[in-house]
C-alpha angles and dihedrals in degrees: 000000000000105000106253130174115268089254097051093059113100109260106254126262115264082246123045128219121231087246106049111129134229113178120219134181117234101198088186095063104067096178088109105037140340083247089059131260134280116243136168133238118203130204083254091064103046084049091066091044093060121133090208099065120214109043143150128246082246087059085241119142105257122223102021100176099055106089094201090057101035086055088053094045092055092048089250097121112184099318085090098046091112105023100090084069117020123039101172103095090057092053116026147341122222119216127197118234116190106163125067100249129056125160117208127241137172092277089065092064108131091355122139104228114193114195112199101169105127094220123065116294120200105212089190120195119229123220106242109046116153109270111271102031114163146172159144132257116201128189105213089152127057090250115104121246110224123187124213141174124228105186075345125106111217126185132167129179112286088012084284111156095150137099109247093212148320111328096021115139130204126198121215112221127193114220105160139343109316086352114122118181104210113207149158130058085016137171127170111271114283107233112270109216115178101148131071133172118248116200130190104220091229103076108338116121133146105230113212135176094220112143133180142077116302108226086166136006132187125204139174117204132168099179134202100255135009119291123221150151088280111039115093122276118270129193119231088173138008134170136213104315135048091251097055113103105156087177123015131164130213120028101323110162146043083224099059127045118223109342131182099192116007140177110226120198112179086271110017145032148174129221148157126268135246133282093060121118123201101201129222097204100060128037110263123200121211127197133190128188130169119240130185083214114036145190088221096055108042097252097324128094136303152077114324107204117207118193113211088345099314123128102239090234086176094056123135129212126216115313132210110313098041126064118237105261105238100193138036115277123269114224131192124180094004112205113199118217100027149026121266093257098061093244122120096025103190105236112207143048126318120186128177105011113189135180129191132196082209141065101260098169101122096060089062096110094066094034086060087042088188093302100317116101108249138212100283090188099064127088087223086062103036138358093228120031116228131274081221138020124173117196098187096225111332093099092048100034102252094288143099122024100278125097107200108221114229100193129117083256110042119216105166118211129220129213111232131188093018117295110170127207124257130204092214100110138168110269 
């Protein structure tokens, strides 16, 4: 082959042939020359150098259709075997949460956790995870999803760290050490209640200091046994003197027939009238509020009851004997559970006690909350938080004698004679 310039030489065919020649100089074989000696490389040759492995002479991929070879050819090996159908290993893994408690752990990171228990379930947040722990919360029951920290601080836009309904989904966010941002379909916390009071109806009483004059009240009670217009009277609350008995149930007073809940002053009362049941079966609210112009006492003042969130349109007000009461009581020392002479001991649960120093009547629809005690902390409950607010255990984790008041002006109870605390709660 005559010696030419490189851009002289003819452009080579779209195909090669096997024979076609490159020359090449191989400086470490001097058999030719001290400078090296020229030698050719064929196609064939560059085939079988290949990195890929398995081509054609056309430098097309062989065997196409086989997805083993085509991997290896690629350079993919077996980490692809399942990618071309099923991505989710590579992305996520969904578990399944049923109960309505589950404490995260490392092994959760990046995991979707659906929670379908119908009840509220509590998904709490550990201190310690490793940095960087994330994952998602998703609602598939009616049940809400709440998120808490133990050891843990969440926080979530608005204070939201609840799921709003079934479906929602809420994403878990780290932000810090121990710090976790909550956020997606999000409400504030529903209220968690898991502790009640039981009292025996013979010498248990929670003693408290609370002191002022009760404008509402709020009380939860599943009794021993049924209330009506004909069972003796029982105290829920009573204040400083024997004739105190802010709240009582069953026919209590010679002022009143018949009632069902009443107010007792020393000389006067309201109460309901007959024909109402408080079950023992189920758990019953009952509310108070002063009026100056009240249902009870046909337009004039005095205390309005409602029962599981109904206005007592059948109520009475005091009869002959007694004189009409014409302001709130006024309550010092209040017990709950007797009156301060040890007679007419209430015998049953009681769960959420509140007292206001304000007519918070209309909030009774979401006091009553549709029959589950509700935050009353929060303004989306109630426009004034209590004076006093007695939780019965789930601020001191149902345990001890002490209950720890949660009202703008704390009073603790404490538990005498021996109450214990039950997990039957209004729900």
């Amino acid at each position: 082959m005559a010696n030419r310039k490189i851009s002289s030489l003819s452009a080579l065919g779209a195909t090669p042939a096997v024979g076609d020649i490159i020359p090449i100089t191989d400086v470490s074989d001097t058999t030719g020359s001290a400078q090296g000696t020229t030698k050719k490389v064929t196609v064939a040759n560059l085939v079988a150098a290949a990195p890929q492995g398995d081509l054609l002479a056309s430098n097309n991929l062989s065997d196409v259709a086989n997805a083993g070879t085509s991997r290896t050819n690629l350079g993919l090996g077996t980490a692809a075997t399942s990618a071309s159908t099923d991505f989710s290993s590579a992305f996520f893994t969904t578990v399944a949460e049923s109960t309505t408690a589950r404490t995260l752990s490392d092994s959760d990171n990046g995991k979707v956790i659906v929670c379908s228990n119908s009840g509220q379930t509590t998904v709490t947040i550990p201190s310690g995870l490793t940095s960087g722990f994330n994952c998602t919360l998703v609602q598939s029951g009616t049940g809400t999803v709440t998120v808490a920290g133990s050891g843990a601080t969440i926080n979530g836009f608005g204070s939201k760290t609840a799921t709003a309904g079934q479906y929602a989904a809420l994403n878990v966010i780290p932000v810090g050490s121990n710090a976790y941002i909550v956020e997606g379909d999000a409400i504030t916390a529903p209220l968690v209640n898991g502790f009640s009071i039981d009292l025996d109806g013979t010498d248990d009483y929670v003693a408290t200091g609370a002191t002022l004059n009760i404008y509402s009240a709020s009380v939860w009670l599943k009794p021993d046994s049924t209330i009506n217009s004909s069972s003796g009277a029982q105290v829920v609350m009573g204040g400083d003197g024997i004739n105190y008995r802010p709240i009582f149930i069953g026919n209590g007073t010679s002022y009143v027939s018949n009632e069902v809940v009443g107010v007792s002053y020393s000389s006067g009362a309201f109460g309901t009238g007959s024909g109402l049941t408080l079950s023992n079966s189920s758990w019953n609210h009952i509310f108070i509020a002063w009026k100056t112009s009240s249902q009870t006492n046909s337009g004039s003042a005095g205390y309005d009851f409602w029962i599981n969130g109904v206005l007592q349109t059948t109520a009475s007000g005091a009869q002959s004997g007694g004189t009409v009461p014409t302001s709130p009581m006024s309550i010092t020392s209040l017990d709950i559970g007797r009156r301060q002479n040890n007679t007419q001991l209430y015998a049953g649960l009681v769960d959420e006690v509140a007292l206001w120093s304000t007519d918070v009547s209309a909030d009774i629809a979401t006091i009553y909350n549709s029959g589950k005690p509700d935050d009353l902390s929060s303004s989306s409950v109630v426009s004034t938080v209590p004076i006093n607010w007695y939780r019965m255990g789930d601020n001191d984790s149902g345990s001890g004698t002490t209950i720890t008041d949660q009202g703008s002006s704390p009073a603790n109870g404490t538990l005498t004679n021996g109450p214990v605390f039950s997990t039957d709660v209004p729900t």
